[in-house]
KEDREN-873221 format. One record per residue (C-alpha): residue in one letter; x, y, z. Coordinates in steps of 0.05 Angstrom, whole numbers, plus 5000, padded with zeros to 4 digits. Each point is the difference from the previous one (the first is absolute). Example, Ala and Ser with C-alpha at 12.3 -4.5 7.8 and 13.67 -1.06 7.14 Angstrom:
SITE  rest     u     v     w
SITE     A  5246  4910  5156
SITE     S  5027  5069  4987
//
This chain:
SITE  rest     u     v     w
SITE     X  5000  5000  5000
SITE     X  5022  5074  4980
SITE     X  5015  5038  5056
SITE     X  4970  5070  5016
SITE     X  5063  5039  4994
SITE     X  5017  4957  4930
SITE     X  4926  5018  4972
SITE     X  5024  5074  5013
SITE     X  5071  4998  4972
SITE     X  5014  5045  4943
SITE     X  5069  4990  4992
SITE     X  5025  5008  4935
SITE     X  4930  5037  4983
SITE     X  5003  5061  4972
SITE     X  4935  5055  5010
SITE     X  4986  5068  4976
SITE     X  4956  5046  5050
SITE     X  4974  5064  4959
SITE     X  4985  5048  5050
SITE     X  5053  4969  5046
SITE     X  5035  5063  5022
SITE     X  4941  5020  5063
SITE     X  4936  4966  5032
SITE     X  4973  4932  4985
SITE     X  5058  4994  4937
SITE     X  5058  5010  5054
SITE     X  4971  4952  5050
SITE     X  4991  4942  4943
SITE     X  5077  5014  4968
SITE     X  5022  4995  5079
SITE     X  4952  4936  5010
SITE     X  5028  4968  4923
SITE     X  5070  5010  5013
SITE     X  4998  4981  5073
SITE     X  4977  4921  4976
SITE     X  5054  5002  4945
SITE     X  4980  5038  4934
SITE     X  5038  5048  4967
SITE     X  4961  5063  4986
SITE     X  4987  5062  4957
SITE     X  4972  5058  5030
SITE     X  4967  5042  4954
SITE     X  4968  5070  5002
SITE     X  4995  5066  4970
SITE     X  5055  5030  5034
SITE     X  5070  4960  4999
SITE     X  5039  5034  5058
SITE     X  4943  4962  5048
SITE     X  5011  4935  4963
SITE     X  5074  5001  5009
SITE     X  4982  5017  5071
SITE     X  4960  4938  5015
SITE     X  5043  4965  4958
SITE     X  5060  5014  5036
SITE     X  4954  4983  5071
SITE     X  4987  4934  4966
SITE     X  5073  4983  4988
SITE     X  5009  5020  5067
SITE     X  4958  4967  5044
SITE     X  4995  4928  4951
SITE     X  5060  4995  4962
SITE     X  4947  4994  4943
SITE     X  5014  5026  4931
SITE     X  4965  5061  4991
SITE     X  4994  5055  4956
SITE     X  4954  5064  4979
SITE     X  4968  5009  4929
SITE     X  4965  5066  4988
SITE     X  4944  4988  4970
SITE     X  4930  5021  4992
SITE     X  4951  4956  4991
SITE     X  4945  5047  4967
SITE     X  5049  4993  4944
SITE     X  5007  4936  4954
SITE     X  5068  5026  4974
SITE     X  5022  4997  5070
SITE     X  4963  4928  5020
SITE     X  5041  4967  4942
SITE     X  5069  5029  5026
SITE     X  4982  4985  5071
SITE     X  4995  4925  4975
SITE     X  5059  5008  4949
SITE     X  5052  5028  5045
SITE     X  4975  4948  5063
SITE     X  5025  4942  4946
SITE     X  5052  5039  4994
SITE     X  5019  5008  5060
SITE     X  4978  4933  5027
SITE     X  4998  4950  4949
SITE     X  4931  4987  5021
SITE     X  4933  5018  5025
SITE     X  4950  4961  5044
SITE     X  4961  5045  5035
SITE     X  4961  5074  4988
SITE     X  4964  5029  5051
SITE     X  4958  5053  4963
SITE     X  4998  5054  5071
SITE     X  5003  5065  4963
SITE     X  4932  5037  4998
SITE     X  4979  5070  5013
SITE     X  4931  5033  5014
SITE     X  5002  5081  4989
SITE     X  4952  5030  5042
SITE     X  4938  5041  4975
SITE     X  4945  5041  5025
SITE     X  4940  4971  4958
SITE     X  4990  4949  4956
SITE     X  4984  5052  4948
SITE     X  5061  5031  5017
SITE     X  5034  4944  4973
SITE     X  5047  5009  4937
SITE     X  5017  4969  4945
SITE     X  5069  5002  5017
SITE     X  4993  4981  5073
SITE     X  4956  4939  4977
SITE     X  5055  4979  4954
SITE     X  5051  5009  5033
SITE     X  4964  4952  5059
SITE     X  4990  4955  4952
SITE     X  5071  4999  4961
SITE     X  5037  4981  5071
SITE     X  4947  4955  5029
SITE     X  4981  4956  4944
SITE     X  5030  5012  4930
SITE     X  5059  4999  5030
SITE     X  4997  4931  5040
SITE     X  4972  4973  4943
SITE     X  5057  5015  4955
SITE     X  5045  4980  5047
SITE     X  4968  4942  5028
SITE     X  4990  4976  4927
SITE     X  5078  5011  4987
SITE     X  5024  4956  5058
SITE     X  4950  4941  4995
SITE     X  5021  4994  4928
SITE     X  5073  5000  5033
SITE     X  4978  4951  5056
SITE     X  4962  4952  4958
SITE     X  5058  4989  4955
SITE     X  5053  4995  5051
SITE     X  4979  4948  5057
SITE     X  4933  5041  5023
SITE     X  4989  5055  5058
SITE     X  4957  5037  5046
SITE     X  4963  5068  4986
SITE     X  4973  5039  5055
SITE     X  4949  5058  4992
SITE     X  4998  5042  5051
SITE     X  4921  5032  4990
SITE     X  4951  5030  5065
SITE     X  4941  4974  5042
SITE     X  4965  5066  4964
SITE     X  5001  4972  4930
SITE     X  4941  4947  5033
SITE     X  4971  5053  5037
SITE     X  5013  5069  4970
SITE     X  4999  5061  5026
SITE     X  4981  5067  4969
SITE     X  5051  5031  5021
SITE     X  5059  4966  4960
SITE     X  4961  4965  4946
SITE     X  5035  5001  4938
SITE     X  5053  4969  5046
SITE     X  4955  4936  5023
SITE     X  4973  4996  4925
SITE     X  5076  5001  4979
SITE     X  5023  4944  5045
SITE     X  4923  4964  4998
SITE     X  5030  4987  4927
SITE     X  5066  4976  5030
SITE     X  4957  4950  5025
SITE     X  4973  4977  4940
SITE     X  5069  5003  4980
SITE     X  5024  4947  5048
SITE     X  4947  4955  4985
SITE     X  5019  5001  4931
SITE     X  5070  4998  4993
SITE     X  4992  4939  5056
SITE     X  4972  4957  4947
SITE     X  5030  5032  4941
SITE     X  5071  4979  5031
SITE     X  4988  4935  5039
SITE     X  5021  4955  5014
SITE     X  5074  5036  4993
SITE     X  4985  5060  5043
SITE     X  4955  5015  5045
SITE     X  4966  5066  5012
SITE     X  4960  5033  5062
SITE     X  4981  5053  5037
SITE     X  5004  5032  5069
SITE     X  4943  5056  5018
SITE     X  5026  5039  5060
SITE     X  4948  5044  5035
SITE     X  5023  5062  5043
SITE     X  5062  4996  5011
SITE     X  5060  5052  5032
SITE     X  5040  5012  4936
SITE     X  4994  5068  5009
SITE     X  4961  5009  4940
SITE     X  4947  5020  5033
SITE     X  5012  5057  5052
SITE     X  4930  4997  5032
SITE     X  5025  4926  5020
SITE     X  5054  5021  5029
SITE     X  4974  5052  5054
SITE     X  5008  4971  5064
SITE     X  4936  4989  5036
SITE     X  4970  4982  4926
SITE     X  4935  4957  5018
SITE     X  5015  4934  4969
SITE     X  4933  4971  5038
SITE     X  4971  4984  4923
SITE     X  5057  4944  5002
SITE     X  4975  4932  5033
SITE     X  5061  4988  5022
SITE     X  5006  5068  5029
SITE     X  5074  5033  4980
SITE     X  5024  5016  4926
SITE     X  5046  4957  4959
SITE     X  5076  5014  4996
SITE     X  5044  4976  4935
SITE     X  5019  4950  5042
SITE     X  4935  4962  5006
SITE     X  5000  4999  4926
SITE     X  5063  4963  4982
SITE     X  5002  4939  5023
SITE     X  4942  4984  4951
SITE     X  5046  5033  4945
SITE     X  5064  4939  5027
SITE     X  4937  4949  4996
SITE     X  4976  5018  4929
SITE     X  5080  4997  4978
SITE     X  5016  4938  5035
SITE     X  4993  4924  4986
SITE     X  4949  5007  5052
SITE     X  4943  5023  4956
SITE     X  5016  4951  4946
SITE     X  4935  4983  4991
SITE     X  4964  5064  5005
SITE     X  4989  5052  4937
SITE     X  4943  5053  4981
SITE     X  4989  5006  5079
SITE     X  4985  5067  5028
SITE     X  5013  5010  5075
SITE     X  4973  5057  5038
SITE     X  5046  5025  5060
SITE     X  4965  5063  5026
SITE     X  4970  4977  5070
SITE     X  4934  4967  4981
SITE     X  4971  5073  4981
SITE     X  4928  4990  4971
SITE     X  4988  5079  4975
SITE     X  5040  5051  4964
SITE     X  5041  5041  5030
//
């Protein structure tokens, strides 16, 4: 029988985490490279990926390295994937983190641009780059992709909801790409609820009433990836198209 620790083992993996520099993407490079993967940390801005990087190298002895990219961009998906062969040799799992959601005032305040934009980094994106790694993955021994979406794309709120609509068709997205790509790779999704990323400032005022969570306290990045080391490992082997909810138990938007 396969022991726990062996299920988890990534050694010799190697994953890219868009969005990896902050939040939920920094916790899951830490998490990945911790059981033995080598990782890319990828974001916008490539002075914060060297930074992690470098805390990676540190604190693991992992191989790690930062690759600006952004993801709203398919120019920049394919040389994300290009240069982590490069670098690598190899590529076994993506963890699609990066996502944004611009505030607005109204819903008819909403712009063109703004809804593109949403739309470009949480969805055509992922699915560029999700497409360009399975093809990778499929051809080369198999893999894991992880999509990192939200509780609100199941229960959306009007207040960010070209966001949920963006990442309720990352959903779709995992579903499909699970069977387009089995039995090679698999493909699923995590859907955090309210969580201290500090994307949300209102969350992050102490005293914030977090009595609307059943299990009464908001998330951390923390609580998140674990799930991300499970969906990479050997230990979900037999699992694809699933879509986990970790947000407390909340029943009602937020």
């Amino acid at each position: 029988m396969t022991s726990f620790t062996e299920l988890h083992d990534l050694t010799g993996k190697v994953a890219v985490v868009t969005g990896g520099s902050r939040g939920i993407g920094r916790a899951i490079v830490g998490t990945l490279a911790e059981a033995g993967a080598d990782v890319v940390v990828a974001s916008r801005k490539i002075e914060a990926c060297r930074a992690v990087a470098e805390e990676v190298r540190a604190s693991t002895g992992r191989r790690a390295v930062g690759i600006a990219c952004h993801v709203g961009r398919w120019a920049d998906c394919e040389g994300l994937v290009a240069q982590t062969l490069a670098e690598f040799g190899r590529l076994d799992v993506l963890v699609n983190n990066a996502g944004m959601s611009p505030p607005y005032e109204s819903l008819d305040s909403v712009s063109e641009e703004l809804y593109d934009k949403t739309l470009a980094v949480n969805l055509k994106g992922p699915f560029r780059l999700a497409v360009l790694a399975a093809t990778y993955m499929a051809d080369h021994g198999g893999g894991s992709i992880i999509n990192i979406g939200t509780a609100g794309s199941l229960l959306a709120s009007v207040h960010e909801l070209p966001y949920a609509c963006a990442k309720a068709g990352l959903n779709a997205l995992t579903v499909g790409l699970a069977e387009a790509y089995a039995p090679k790779v698999r493909v699923n999704a995590i859907l955090p609820g309210p969580v201290r990323t500090g994307a949300h400032k209102e969350w992050e005022a102490e005293g914030f009433d977090a009595s609307f969570v059943p299990l009464g306290r908001l998330g951390v990045p923390d609580d998140v990836a674990p799930l991300a080391l499970h969906f990479a490992s050997g230990a979900s082997s037999f699992t694809t198209g699933a879509m986990v909810r970790v947000d407390g138990g909340i029943t009602r938007k937020v």
